[in-house]
C-alpha positions as CSV (number, residue, x, y, z in Angstrom):
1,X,-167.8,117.5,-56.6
2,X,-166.6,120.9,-58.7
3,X,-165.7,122.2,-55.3
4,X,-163.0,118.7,-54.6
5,X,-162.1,119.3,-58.3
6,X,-161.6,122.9,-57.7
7,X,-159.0,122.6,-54.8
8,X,-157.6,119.7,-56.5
9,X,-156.4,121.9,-58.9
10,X,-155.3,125.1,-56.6
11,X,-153.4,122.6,-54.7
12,X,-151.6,121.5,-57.1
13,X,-150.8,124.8,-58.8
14,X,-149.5,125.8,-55.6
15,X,-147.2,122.8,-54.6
16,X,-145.9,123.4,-58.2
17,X,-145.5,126.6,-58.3
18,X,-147.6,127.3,-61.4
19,X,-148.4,130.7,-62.2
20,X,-147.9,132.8,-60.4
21,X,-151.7,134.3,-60.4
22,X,-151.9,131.4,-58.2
23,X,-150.1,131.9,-54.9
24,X,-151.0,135.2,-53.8
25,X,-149.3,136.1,-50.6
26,X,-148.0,139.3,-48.6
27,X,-144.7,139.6,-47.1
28,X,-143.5,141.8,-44.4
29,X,-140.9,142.4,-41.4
30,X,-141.1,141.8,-37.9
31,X,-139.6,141.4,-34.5
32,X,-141.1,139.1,-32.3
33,X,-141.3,138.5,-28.4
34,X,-140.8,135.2,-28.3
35,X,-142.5,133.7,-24.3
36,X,-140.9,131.4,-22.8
37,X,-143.3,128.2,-22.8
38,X,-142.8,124.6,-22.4
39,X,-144.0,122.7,-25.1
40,X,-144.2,118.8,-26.2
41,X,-142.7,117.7,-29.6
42,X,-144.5,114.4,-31.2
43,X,-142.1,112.8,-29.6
44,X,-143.4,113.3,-26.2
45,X,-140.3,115.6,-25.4
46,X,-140.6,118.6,-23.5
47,X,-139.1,121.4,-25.2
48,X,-138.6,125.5,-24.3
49,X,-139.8,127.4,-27.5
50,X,-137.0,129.7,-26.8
51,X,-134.5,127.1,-26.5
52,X,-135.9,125.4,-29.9
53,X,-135.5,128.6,-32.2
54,X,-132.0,129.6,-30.9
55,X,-130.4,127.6,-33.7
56,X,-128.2,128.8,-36.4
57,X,-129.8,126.8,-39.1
58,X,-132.7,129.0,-40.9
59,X,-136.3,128.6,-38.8
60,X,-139.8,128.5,-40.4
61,X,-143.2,128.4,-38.2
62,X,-146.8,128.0,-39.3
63,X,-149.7,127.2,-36.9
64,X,-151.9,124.4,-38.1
65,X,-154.2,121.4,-36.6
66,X,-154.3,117.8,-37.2
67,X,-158.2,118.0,-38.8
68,X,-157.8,120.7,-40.8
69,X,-159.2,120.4,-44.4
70,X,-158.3,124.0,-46.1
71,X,-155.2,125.6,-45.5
72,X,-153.4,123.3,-43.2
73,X,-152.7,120.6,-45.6
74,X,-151.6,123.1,-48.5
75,X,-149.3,124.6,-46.1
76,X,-147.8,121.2,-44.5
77,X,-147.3,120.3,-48.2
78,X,-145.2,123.2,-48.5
79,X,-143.0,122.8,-45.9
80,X,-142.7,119.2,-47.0
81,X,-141.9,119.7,-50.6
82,X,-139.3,123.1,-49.3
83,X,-137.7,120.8,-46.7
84,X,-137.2,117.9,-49.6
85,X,-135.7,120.5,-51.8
86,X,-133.2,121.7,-49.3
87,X,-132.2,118.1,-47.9
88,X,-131.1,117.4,-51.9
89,X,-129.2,120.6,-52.0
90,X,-127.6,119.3,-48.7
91,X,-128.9,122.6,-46.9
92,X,-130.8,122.2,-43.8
93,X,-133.2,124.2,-42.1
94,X,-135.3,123.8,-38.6
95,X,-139.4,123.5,-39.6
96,X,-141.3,124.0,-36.6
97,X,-145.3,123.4,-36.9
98,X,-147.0,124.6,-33.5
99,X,-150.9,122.8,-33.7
100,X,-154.0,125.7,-32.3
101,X,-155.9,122.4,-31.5
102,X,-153.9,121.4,-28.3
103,X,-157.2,119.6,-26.8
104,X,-157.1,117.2,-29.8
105,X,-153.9,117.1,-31.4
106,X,-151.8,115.0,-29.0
107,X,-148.0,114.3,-29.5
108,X,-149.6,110.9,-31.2
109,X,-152.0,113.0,-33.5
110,X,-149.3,114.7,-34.3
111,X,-146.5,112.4,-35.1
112,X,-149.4,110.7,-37.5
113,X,-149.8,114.1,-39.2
114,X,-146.1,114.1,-40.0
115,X,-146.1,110.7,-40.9
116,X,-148.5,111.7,-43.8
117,X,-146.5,114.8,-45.1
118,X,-143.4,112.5,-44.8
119,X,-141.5,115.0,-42.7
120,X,-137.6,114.5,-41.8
121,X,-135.8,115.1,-39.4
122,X,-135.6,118.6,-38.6
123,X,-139.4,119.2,-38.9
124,X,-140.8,119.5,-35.3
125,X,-144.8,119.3,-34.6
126,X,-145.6,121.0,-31.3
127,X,-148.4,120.8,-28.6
128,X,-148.5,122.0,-25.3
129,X,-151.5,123.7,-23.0
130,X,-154.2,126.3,-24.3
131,X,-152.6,128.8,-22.6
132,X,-149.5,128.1,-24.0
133,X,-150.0,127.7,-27.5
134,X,-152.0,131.4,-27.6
135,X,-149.5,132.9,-26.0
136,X,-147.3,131.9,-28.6
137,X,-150.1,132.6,-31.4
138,X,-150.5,136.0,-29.7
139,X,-146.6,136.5,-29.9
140,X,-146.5,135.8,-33.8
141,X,-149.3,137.8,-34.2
142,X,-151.3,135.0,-35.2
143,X,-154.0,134.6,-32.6
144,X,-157.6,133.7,-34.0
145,X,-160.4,132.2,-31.1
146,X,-161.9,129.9,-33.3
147,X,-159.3,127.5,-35.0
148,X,-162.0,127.4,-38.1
149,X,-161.0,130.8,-38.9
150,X,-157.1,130.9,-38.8
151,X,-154.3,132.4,-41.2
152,X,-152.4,131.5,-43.8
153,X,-149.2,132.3,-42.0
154,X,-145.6,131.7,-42.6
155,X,-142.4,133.0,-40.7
156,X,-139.4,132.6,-41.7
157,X,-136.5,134.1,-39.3
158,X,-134.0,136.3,-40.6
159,X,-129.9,135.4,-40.4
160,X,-129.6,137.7,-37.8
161,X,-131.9,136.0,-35.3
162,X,-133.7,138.9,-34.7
163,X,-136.6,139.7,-37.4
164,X,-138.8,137.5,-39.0
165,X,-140.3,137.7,-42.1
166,X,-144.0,137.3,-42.5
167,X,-146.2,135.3,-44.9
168,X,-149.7,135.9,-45.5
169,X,-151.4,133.9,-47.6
170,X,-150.7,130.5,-49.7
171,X,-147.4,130.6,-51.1
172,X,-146.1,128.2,-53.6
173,X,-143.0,126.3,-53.2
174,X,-141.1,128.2,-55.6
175,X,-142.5,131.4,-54.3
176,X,-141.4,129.9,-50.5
177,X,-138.0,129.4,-51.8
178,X,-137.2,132.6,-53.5
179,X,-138.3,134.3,-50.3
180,X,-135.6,131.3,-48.5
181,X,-132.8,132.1,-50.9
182,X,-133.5,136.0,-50.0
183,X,-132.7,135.4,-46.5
184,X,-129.8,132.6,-46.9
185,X,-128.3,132.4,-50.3
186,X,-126.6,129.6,-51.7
């Protein structure tokens, strides 16, 4: 029961953006090779992740899965809350969640799962095949074998479509939207 009571309370501090003892995370620079995969939205749409990221709008990725009970949910929260904040400033930005649980977390998993974060439009949950989604986790950097064990990651792609930055760890909303307004000020 202290341990439900425990994250009770981290998650909130996080989604609010309370101290900032709370939401330790570590940011760096990168360039990335994305592959170019064929994946399904929770939609049921086939989509090239290539294809998907070469917008103008600002990108974020995280990896997550549909049964996750630790990091997953803060981090959907996150984008949830970020993505809410930016539709009421009438700025817009592609979310792109890519699941490492393609054997369970069909396009119908996943359209539940952003049912319960109350994504909009613009936030796009992705599944495809196992070889797929690690190629894509091993392209981000962001490959773990066992699901149980994966990272904290956020990446949020530079303006110039060619770096992304690199989030490691929970971040805050407030904290996730300082590092937005240093890549895309107001």
């Amino acid at each position: 029961m202290n341990l439900v009571r425990s994250l009770s309370i981290l998650l909130l501090l996080l989604l609010t953006g309370l101290p900032s003892f709370a939401a330790r995370y570590q940011r760096s620079v990168a360039v990335y090779e994305i592959p170019d995969v064929e994946l399904i939205d929770q939609n049921r749409q086939r989509v090239r992740l290539p294809e998907l990221l070469a917008t103008d709008e600002p990108v974020f990725v995280d990896f997550i899965y549909a049964t996750c009970t630790t990091i997953c949910p803060v981090m959907s929260a996150g984008f949830a809350n970020l993505q809410k904040k930016l539709v009421r400033e009438r700025q817009f930005a592609r979310f792109i969640s890519i699941t490492i649980d393609p054997e369970h977390d069909s396009p119908e998993i996943l359209k539940d799962y952003a049912a319960r974060y109350r994504a909009q439009e613009g936030w796009i949950f992705l599944t495809g095949s196992r070889d797929d989604i690690v190629r894509v986790m091993r392209a981000f950097d962001a490959f773990v074998p066992d699901k149980m064990e994966h990272y904290p990651l956020v990446f949020v792609r530079d303006p110039d479509r060619k770096h992304w930055v690199r989030i490691y760890g929970l971040i805050g909303t407030r904290d996730l939207m300082s590092e937005f307004r240093r890549l895309y000020p107001k």
